[in-house]
mmCIF file as gemmi writes it, N, C-alpha and C atoms, coordinates in Angstrom:
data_model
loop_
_atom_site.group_PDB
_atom_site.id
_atom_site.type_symbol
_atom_site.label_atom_id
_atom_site.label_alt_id
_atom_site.label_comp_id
_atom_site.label_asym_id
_atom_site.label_entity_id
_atom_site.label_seq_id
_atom_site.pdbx_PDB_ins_code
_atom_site.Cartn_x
_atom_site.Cartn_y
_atom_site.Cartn_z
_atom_site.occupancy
_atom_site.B_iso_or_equiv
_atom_site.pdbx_formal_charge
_atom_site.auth_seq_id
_atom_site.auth_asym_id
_atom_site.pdbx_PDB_model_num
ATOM 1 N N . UNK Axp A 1 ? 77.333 81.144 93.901 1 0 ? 1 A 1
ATOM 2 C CA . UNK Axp A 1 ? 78.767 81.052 94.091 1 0 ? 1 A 1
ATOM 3 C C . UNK Axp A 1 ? 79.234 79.599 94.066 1 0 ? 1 A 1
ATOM 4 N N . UNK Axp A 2 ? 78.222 78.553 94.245 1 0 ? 2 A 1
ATOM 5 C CA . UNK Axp A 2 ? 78.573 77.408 94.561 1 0 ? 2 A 1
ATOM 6 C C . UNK Axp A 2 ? 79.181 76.682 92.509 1 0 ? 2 A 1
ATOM 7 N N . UNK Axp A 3 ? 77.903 77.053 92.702 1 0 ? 3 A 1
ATOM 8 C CA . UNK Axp A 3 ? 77.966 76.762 90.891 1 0 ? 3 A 1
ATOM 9 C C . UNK Axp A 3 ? 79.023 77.135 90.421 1 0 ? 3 A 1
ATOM 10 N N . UNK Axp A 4 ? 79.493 78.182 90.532 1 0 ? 4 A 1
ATOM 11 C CA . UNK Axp A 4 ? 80.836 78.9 89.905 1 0 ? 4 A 1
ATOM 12 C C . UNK Axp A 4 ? 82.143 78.334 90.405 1 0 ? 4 A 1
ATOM 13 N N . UNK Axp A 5 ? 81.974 77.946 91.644 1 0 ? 5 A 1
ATOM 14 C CA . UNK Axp A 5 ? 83.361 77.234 92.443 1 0 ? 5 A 1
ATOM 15 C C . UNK Axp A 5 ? 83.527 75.898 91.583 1 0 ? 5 A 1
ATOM 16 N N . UNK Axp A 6 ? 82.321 74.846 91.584 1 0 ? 6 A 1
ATOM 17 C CA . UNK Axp A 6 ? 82.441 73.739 90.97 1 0 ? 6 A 1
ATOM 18 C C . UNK Axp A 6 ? 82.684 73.584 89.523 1 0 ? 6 A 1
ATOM 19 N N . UNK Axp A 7 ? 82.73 74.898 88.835 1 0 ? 7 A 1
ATOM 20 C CA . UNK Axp A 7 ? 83.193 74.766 86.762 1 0 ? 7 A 1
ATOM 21 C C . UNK Axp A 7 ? 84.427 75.33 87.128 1 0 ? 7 A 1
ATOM 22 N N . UNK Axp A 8 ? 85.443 74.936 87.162 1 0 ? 8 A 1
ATOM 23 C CA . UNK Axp A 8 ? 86.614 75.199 87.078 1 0 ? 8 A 1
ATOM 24 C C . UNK Axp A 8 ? 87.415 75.918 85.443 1 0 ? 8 A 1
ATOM 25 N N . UNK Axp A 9 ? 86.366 75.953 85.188 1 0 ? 9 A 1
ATOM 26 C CA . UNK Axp A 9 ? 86.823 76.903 83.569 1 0 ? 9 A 1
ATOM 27 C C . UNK Axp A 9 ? 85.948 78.531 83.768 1 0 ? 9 A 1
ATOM 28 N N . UNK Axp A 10 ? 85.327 78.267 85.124 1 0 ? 10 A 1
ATOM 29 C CA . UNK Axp A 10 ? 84.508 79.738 85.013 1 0 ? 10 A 1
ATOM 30 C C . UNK Axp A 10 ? 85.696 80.74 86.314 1 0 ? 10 A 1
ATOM 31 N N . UNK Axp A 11 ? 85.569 79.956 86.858 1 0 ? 11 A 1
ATOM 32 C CA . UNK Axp A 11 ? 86.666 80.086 88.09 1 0 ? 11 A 1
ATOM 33 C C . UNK Axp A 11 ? 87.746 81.056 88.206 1 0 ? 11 A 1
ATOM 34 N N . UNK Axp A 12 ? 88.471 81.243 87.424 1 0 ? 12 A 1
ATOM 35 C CA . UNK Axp A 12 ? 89.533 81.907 87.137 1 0 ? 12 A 1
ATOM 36 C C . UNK Axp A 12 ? 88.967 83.32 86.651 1 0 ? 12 A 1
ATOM 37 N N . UNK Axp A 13 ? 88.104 83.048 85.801 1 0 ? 13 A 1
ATOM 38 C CA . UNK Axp A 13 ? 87.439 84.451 85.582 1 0 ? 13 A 1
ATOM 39 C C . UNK Axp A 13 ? 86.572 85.266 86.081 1 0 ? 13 A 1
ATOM 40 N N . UNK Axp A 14 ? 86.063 84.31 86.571 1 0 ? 14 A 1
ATOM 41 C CA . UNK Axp A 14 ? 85.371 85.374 87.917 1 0 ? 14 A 1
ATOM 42 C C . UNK Axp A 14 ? 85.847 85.937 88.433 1 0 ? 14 A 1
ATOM 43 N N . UNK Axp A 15 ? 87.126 85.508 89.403 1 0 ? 15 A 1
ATOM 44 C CA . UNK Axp A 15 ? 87.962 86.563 89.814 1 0 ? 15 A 1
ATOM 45 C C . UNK Axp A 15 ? 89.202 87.301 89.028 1 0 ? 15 A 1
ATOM 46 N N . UNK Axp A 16 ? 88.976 87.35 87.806 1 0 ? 16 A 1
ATOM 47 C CA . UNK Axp A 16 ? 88.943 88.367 86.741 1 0 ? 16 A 1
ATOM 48 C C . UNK Axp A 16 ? 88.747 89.617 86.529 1 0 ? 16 A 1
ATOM 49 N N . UNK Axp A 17 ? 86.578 89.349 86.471 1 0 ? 17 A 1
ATOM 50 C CA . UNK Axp A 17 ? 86.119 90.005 86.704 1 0 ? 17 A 1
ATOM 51 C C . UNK Axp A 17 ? 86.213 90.926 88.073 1 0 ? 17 A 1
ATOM 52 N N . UNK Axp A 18 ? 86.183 90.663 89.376 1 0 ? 18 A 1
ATOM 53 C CA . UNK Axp A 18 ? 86.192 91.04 90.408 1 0 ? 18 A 1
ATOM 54 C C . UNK Axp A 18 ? 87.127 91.99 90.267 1 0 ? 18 A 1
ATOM 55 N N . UNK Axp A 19 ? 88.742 91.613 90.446 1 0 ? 19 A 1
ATOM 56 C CA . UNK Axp A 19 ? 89.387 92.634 89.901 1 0 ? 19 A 1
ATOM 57 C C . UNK Axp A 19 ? 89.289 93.256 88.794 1 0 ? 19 A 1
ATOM 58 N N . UNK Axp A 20 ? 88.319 93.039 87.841 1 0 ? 20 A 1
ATOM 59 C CA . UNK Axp A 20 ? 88.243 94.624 86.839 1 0 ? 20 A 1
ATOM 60 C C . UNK Axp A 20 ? 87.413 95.664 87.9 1 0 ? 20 A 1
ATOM 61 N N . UNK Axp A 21 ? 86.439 95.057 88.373 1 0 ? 21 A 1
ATOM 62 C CA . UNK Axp A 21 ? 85.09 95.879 89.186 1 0 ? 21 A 1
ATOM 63 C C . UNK Axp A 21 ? 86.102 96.383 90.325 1 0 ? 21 A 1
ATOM 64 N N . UNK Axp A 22 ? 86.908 95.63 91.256 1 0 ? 22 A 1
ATOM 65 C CA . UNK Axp A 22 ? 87.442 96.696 92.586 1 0 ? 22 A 1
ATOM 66 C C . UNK Axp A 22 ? 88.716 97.142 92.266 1 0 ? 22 A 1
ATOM 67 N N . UNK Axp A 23 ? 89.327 96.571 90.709 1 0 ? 23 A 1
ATOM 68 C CA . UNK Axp A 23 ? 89.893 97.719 90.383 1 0 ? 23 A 1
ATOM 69 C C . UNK Axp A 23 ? 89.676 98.89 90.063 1 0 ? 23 A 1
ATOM 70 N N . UNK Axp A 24 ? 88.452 98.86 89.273 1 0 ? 24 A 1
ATOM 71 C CA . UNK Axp A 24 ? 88.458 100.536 88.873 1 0 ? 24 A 1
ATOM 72 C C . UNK Axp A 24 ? 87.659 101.622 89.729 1 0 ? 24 A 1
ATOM 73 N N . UNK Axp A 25 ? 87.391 100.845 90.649 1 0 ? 25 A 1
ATOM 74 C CA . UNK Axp A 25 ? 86.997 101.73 92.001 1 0 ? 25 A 1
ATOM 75 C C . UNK Axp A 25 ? 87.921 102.095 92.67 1 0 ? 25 A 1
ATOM 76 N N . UNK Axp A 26 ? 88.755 101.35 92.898 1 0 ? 26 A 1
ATOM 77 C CA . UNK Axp A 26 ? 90.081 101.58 93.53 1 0 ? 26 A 1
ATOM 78 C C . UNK Axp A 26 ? 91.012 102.567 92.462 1 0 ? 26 A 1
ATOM 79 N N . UNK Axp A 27 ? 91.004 102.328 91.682 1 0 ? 27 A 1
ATOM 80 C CA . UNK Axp A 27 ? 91.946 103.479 90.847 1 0 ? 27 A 1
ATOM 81 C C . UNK Axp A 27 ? 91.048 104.874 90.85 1 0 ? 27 A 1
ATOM 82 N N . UNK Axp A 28 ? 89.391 104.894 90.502 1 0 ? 28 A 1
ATOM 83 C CA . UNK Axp A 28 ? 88.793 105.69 90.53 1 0 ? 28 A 1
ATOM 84 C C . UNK Axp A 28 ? 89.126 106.857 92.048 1 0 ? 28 A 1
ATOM 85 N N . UNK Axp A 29 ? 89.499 106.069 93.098 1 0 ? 29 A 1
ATOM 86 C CA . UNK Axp A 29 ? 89.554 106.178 94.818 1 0 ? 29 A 1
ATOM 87 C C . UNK Axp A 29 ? 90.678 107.412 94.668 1 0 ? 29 A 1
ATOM 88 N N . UNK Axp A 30 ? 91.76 106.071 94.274 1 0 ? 30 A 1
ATOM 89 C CA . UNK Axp A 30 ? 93.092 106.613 94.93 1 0 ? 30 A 1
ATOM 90 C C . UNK Axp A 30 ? 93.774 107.776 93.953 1 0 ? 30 A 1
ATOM 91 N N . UNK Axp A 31 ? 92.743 107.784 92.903 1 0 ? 31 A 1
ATOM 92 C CA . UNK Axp A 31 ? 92.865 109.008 91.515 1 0 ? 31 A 1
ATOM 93 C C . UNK Axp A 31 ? 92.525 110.324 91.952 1 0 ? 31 A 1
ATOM 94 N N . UNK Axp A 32 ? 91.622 110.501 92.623 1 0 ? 32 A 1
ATOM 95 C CA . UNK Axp A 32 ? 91.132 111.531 93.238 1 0 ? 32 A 1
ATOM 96 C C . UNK Axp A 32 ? 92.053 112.112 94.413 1 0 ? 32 A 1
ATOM 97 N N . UNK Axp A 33 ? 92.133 111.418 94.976 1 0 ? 33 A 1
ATOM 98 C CA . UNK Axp A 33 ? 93.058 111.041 96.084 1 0 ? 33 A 1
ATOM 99 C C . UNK Axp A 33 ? 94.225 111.728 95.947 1 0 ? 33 A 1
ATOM 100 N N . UNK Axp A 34 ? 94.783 111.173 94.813 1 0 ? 34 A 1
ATOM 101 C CA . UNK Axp A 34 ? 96.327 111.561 94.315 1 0 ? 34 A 1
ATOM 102 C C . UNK Axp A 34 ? 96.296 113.005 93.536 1 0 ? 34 A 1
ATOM 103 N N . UNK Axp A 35 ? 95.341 113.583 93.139 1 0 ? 35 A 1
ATOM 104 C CA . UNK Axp A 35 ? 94.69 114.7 92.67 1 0 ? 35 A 1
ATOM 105 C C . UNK Axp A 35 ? 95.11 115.317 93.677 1 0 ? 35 A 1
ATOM 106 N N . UNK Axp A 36 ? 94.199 115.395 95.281 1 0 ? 36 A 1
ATOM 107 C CA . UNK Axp A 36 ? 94.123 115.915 96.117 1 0 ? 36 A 1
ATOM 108 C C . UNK Axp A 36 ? 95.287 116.728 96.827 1 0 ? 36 A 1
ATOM 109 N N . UNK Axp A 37 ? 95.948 115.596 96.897 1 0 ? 37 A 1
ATOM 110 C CA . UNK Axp A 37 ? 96.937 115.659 97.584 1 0 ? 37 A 1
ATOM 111 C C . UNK Axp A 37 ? 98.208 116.417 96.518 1 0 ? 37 A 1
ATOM 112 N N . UNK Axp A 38 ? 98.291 116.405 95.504 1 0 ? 38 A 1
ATOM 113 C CA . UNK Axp A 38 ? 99.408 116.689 94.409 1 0 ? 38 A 1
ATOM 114 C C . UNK Axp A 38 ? 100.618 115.648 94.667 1 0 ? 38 A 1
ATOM 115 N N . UNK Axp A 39 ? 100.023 114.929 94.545 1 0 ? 39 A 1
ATOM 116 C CA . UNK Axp A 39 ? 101.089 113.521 94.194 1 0 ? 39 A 1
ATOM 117 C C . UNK Axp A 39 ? 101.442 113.454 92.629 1 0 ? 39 A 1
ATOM 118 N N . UNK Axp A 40 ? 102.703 113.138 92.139 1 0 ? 40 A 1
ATOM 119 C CA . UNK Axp A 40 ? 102.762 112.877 90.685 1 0 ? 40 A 1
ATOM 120 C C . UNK Axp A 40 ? 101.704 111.994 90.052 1 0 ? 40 A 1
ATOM 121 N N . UNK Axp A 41 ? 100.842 112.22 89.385 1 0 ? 41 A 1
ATOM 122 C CA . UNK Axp A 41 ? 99.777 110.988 88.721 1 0 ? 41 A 1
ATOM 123 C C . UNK Axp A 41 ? 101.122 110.055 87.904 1 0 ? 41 A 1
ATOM 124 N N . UNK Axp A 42 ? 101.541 110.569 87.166 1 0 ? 42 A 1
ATOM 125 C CA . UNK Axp A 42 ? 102.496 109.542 86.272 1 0 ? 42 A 1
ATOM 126 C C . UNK Axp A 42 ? 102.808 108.669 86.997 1 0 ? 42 A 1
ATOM 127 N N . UNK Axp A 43 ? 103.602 108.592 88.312 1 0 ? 43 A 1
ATOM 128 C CA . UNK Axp A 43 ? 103.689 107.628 89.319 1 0 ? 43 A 1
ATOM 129 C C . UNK Axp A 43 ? 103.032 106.242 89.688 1 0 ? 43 A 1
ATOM 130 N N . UNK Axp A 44 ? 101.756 106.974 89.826 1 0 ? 44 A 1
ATOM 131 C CA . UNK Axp A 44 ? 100.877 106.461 90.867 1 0 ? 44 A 1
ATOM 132 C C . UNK Axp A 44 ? 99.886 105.662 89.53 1 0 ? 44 A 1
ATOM 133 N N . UNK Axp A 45 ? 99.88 106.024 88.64 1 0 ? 45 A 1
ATOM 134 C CA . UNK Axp A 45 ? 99.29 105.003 87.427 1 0 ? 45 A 1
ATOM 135 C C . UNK Axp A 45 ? 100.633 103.892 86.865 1 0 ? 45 A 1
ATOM 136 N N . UNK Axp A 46 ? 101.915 104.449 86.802 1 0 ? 46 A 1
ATOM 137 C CA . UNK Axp A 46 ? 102.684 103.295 86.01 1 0 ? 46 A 1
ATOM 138 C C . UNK Axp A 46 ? 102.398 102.304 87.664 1 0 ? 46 A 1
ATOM 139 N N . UNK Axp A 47 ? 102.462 102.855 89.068 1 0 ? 47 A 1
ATOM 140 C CA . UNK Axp A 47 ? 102.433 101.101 90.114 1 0 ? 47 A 1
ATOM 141 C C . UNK Axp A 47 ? 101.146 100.755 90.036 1 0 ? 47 A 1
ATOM 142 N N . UNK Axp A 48 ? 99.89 101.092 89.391 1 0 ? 48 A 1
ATOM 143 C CA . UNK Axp A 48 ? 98.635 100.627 89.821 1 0 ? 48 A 1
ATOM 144 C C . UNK Axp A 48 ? 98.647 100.01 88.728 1 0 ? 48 A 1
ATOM 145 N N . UNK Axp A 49 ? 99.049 99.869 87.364 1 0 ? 49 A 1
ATOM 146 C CA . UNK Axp A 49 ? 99.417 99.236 86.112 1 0 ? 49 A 1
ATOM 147 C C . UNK Axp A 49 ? 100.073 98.107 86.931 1 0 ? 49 A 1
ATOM 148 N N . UNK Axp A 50 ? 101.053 98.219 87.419 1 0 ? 50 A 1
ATOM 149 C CA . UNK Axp A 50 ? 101.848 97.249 87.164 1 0 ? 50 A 1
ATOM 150 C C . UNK Axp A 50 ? 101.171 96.174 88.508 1 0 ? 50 A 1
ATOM 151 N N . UNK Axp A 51 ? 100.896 96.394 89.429 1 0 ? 51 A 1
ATOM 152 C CA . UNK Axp A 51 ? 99.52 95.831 90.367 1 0 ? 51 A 1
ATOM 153 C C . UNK Axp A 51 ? 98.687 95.407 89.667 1 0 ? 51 A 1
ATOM 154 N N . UNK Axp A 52 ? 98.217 96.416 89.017 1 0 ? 52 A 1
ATOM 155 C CA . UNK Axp A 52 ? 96.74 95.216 88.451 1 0 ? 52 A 1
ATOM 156 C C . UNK Axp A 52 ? 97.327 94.409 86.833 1 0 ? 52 A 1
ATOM 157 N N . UNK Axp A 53 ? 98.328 94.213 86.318 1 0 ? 53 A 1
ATOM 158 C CA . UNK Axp A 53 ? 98.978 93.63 85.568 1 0 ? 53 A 1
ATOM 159 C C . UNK Axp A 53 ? 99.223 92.194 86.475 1 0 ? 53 A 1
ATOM 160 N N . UNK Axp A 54 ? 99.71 92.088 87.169 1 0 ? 54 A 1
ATOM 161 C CA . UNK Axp A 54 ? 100.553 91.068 88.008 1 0 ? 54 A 1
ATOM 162 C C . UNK Axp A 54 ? 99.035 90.05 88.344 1 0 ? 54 A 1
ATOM 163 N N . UNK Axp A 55 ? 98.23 91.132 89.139 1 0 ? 55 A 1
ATOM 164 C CA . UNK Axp A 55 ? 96.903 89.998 89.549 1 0 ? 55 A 1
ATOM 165 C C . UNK Axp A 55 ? 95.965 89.163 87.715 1 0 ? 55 A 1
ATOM 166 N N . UNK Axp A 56 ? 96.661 90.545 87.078 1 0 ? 56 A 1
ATOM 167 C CA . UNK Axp A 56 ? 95.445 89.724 85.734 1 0 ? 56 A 1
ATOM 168 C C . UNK Axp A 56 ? 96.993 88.444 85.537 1 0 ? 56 A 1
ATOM 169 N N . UNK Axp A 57 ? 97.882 88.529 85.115 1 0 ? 57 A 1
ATOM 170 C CA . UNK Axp A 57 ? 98.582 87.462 84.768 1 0 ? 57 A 1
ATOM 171 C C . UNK Axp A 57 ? 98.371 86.055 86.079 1 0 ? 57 A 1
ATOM 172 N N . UNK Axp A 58 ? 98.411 86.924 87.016 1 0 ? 58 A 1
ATOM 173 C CA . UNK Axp A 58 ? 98.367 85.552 88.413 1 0 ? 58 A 1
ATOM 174 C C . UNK Axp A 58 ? 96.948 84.497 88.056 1 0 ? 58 A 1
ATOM 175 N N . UNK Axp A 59 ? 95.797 84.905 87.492 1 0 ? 59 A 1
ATOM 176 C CA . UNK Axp A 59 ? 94.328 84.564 87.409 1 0 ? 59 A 1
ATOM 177 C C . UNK Axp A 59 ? 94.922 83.702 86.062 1 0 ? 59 A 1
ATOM 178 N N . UNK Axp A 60 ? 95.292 84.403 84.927 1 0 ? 60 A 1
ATOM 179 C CA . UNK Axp A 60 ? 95.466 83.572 84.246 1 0 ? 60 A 1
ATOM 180 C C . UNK Axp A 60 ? 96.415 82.333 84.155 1 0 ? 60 A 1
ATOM 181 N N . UNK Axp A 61 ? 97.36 82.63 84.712 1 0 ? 61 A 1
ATOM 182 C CA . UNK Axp A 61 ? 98.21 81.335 85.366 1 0 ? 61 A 1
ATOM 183 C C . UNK Axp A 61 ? 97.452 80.48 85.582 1 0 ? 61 A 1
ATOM 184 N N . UNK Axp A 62 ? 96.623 80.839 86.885 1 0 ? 62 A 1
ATOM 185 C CA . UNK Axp A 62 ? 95.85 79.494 87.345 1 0 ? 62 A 1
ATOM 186 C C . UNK Axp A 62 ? 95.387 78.976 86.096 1 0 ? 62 A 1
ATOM 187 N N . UNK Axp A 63 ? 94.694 79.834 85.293 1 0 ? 63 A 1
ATOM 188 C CA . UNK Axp A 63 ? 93.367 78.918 84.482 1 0 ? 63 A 1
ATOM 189 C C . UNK Axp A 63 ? 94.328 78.293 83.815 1 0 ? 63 A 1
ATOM 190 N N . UNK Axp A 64 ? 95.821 78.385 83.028 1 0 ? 64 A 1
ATOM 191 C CA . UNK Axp A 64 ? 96.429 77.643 82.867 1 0 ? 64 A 1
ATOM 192 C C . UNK Axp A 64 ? 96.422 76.262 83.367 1 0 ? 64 A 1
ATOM 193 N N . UNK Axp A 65 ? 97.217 76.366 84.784 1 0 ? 65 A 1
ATOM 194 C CA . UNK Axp A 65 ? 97.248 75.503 85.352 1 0 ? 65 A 1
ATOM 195 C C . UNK Axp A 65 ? 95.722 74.385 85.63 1 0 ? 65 A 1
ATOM 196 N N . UNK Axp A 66 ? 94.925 74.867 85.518 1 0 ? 66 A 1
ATOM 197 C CA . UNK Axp A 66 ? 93.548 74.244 85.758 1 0 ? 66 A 1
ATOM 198 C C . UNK Axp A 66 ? 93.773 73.566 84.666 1 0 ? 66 A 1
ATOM 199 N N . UNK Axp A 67 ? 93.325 74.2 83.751 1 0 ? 67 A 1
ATOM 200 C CA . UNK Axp A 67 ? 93.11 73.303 81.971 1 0 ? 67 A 1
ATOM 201 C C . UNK Axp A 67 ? 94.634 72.055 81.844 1 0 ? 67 A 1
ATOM 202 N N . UNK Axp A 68 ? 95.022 72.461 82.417 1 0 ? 68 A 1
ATOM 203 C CA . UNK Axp A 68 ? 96.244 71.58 81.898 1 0 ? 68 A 1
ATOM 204 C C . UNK Axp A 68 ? 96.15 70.066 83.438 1 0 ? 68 A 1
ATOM 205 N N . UNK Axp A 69 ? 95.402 70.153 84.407 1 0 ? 69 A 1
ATOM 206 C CA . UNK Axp A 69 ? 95.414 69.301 85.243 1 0 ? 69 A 1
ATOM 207 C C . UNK Axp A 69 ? 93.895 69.097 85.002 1 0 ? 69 A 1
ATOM 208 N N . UNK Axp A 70 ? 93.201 69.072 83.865 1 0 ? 70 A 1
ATOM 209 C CA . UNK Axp A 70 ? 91.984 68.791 84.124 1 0 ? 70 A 1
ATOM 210 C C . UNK Axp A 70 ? 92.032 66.867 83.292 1 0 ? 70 A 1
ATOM 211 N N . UNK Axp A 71 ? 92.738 67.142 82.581 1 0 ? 71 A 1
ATOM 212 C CA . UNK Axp A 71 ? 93.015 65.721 81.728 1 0 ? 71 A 1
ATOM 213 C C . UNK Axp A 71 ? 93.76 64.812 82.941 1 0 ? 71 A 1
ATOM 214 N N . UNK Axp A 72 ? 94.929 65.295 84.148 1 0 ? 72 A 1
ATOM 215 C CA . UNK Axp A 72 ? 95.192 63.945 85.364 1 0 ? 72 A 1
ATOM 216 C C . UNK Axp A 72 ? 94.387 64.263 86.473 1 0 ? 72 A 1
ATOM 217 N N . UNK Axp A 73 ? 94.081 62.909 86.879 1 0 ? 73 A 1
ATOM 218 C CA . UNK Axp A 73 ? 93.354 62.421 88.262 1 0 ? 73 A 1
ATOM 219 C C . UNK Axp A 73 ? 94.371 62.617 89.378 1 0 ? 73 A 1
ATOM 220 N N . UNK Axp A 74 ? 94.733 63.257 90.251 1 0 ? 74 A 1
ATOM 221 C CA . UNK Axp A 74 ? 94.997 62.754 91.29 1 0 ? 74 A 1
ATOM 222 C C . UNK Axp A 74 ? 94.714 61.904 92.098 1 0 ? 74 A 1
C-alpha cells in the first residue's frame, strides 16, 4: 500500500478499482435485496448508476488534478 500511495499516477486508480470490486458487491447486495422486497428495480439501478458515476468521475478528477500539479513545486 505504501508503494501505491507514493506513485501518484497509480493512486487514483486504485481507488478505481476498489470501487469497481465494492461496487459490484454492493449492487450484487442491494439487487437481491430490491428483488426481495418488490421495490421498482428501474429505480434502484438509474440511483446506483448515478452513485457510482459521480465516485468514477470524482477519482478521475483527482488524477486530473495530480498530473496537472505534478510539473509545480509547492
Amino acid at each position: 500500500m505504501q508503494m501505491v500511495l507514493k506513485n501518484s499516477e497509480a493512486f487514483p486508480f486504485v481507488y478505481l478499482q476498489l470501487i469497481d470490486v465494492v461496487g459490484n458487491k454492493l449492487f450484487s447486495r442491494c439487487f437481491k435485496l430490491a428483488i426481495f422486497k418488490g421495490q421498482m428495480i428501474q429505480q434502484f439501478m438509474y440511483e446506483f448508476e448515478s452513485i457510482y458515476t459521480t465516485a468514477q468521475r470524482t477519482i478521475l478528477d483527482s488524477k486530473t488534478l495530480l498530473d496537472a500539479s505534478n510539473g509545480y513545486s509547492l
